[in-house]
N, C-alpha and C positions, 0 to 999 in steps of 0.2 A: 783197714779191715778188708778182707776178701770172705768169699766163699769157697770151700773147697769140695770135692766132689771125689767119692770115690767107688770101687764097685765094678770098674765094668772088667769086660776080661771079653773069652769066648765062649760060646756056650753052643749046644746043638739044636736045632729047630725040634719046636717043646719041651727045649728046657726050662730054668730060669735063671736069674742073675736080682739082685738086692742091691740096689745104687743108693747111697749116701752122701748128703749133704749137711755140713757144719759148717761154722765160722770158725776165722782165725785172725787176731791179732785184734781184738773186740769184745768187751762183756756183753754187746747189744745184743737181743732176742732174736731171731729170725721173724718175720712179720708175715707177710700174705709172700705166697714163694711159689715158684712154678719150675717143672721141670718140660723143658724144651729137649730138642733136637737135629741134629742136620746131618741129611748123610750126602756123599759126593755129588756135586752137582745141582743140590737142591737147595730150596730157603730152608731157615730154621722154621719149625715149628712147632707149636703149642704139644704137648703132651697131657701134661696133670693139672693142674694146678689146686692151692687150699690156701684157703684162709683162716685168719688166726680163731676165728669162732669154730674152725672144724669143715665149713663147708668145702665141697671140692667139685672137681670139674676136669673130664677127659675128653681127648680125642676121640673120635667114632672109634677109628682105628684100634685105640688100645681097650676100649671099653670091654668087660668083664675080665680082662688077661691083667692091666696093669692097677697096682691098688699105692696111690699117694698117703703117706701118712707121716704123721710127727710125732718124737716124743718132746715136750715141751723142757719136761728136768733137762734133756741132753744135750737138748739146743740141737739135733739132729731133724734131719726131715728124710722120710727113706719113699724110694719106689721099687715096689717088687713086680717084677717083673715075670710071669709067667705065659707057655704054651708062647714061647718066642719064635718068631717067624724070621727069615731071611732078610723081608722086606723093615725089620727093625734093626737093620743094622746102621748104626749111627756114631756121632759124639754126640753127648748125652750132655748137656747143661743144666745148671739150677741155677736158678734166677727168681732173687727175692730181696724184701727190705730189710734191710740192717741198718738200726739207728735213723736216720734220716735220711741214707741213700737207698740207691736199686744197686744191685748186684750182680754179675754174671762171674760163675763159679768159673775155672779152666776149660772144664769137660774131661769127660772120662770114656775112652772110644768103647761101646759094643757091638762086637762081632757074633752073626749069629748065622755059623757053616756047619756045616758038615763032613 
């Protein structure tokens, strides 16, 4: 079972970008799931996260710009990403329970130049 991630690309400061996360090789649900980040030099860190009741949770940082959400039929979990900053340039992880594990998707790099 993996998670995969998809979504990023480059985009200009205030734009946005829609990052995607699914399973693959797995009927299991996605569970409580969070999307992280690291950009050069630094730790990862927390971005979003939600739980399977709906509840959620941001970083200062992204709070009113980035909005975590699931569709459950899809088994997708998306963060959209808006009024993007420089300082959001990262690889982009999801990182959630499948089945009885924890998960760390690949990452999917965003770039955010001008």
């Amino acid at each position: 079972a993996r998670l995969v991630e998809s979504g990023g690309g480059l985009a200009q400061p205030g734009g946005s970008l829609r990052l995607s996360c699914t399973t693959s090789g797995t009927d299991y649900s996605i569970n409580a799931v969070g999307w992280y980040r690291q950009a050069p030099g630094k730790q990862r860190e927390m971005v979003a996260t939600s739980t399977t009741g709906g509840s959620t949770n941001y970083a200062d940082s992204v709070k009113g710009r980035f909005i975590i959400s699931r569709d459950n039929a899809k088994n997708i979990v998306y963060l959209q990403m808006d009024d993007l900053k420089p300082e959001d340039t990262a690889v982009y992880y999801c990182h959630g329970g499948v089945g009885g594990d924890l998960l760390w998707g690949q990452g999917t790099q965003v770039t955010v130049s001008s």
